[in-house]
MARDONU-16970 format. One line per field, with one value per residue (C-alpha): residue number from 1; residue in one letter; x, z negated, y. Coordinates in steps of 0.02 Angstrom, whole numbers, always signed. Last residue first. Example, Ala and Ser with C-alpha at 12.3 -4.5 7.8 and 13.67 -1.06 7.14 Angstrom:
! MARDONU-16970
nr	(2_1);
rest	(S_A);
xx	(+684_+615);
zz	(-357_-390);
yy	(-53_-225);
This chain:
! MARDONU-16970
nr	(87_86_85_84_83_82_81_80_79_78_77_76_75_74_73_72_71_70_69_68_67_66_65_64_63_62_61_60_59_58_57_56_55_54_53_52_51_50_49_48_47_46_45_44_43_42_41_40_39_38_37_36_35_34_33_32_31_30_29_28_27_26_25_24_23_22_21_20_19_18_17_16_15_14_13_12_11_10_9_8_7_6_5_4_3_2_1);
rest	(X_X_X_X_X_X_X_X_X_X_X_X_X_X_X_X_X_X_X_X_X_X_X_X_X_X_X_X_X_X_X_X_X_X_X_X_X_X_X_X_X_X_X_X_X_X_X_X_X_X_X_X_X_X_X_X_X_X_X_X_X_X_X_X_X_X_X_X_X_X_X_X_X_X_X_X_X_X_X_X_X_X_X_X_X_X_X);
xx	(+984_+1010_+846_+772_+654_+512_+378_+494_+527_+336_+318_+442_+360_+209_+270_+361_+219_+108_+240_+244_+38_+33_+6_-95_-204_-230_-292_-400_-486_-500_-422_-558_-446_-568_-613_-483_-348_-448_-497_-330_-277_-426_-390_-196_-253_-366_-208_-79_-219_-235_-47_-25_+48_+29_+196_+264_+99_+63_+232_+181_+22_+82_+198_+92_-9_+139_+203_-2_+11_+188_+138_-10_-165_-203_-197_-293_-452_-341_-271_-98_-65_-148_-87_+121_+77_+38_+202);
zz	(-353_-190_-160_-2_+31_+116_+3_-2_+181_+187_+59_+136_+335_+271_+156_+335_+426_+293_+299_+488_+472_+350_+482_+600_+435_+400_+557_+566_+403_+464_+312_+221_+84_-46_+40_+142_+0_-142_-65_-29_-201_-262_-145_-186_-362_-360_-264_-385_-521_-436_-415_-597_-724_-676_-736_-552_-489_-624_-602_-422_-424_-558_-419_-292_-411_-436_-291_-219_-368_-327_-126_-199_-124_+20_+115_+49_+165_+279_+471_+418_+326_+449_+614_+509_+493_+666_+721);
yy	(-1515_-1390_-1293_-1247_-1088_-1128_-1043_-889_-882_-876_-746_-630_-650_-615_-464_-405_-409_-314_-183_-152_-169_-38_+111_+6_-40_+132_+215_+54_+103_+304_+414_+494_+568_+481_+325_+253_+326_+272_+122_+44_+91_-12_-165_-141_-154_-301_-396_-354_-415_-580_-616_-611_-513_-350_-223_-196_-152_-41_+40_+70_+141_+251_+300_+335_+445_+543_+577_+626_+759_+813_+845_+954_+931_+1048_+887_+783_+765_+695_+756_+809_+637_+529_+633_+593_+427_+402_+479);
């Protein structure tokens, strides 16, 4: 439900639902296409700010709405630093 008041409650939302689709996405394929760890990382910081910034969504608004994701990236990257190889 909170990421339903952050969507109806932005500064966005008379933008169109395509336009917010397709930035998401270009997000995404640039994302997919970085080449390190440090450039992932630059642009979730800049995507971060876009949204926190430009449709005024509240910071802590935000983070309890990514924390479920966050969570599970933790838990990801740990398994994946623990994993256990046979030869």
């Amino acid at each position: 439900m909170l990421i339903e008041q952050c969507a109806y409650n932005n500064r966005w939302r008379q933008v169109s639902t395509a336009a917010k689709a397709l930035f998401a996405a270009c997000g995404m394929v640039a994302a997919f296409l970085s080449r390190s760890p440090l450039t992932t990382c630059g642009l979730t910081g800049a995507l971060t700010a876009v949204t926190v910034l430009g449709a005024r969504v509240p910071l802590l608004r935000y983070l309890k709405v990514a924390l479920p994701a966050l969570l599970f990236l933790a838990v990801s990257a740990g398994t994946l630093a623990v994993s256990v190889g046979w030869g």
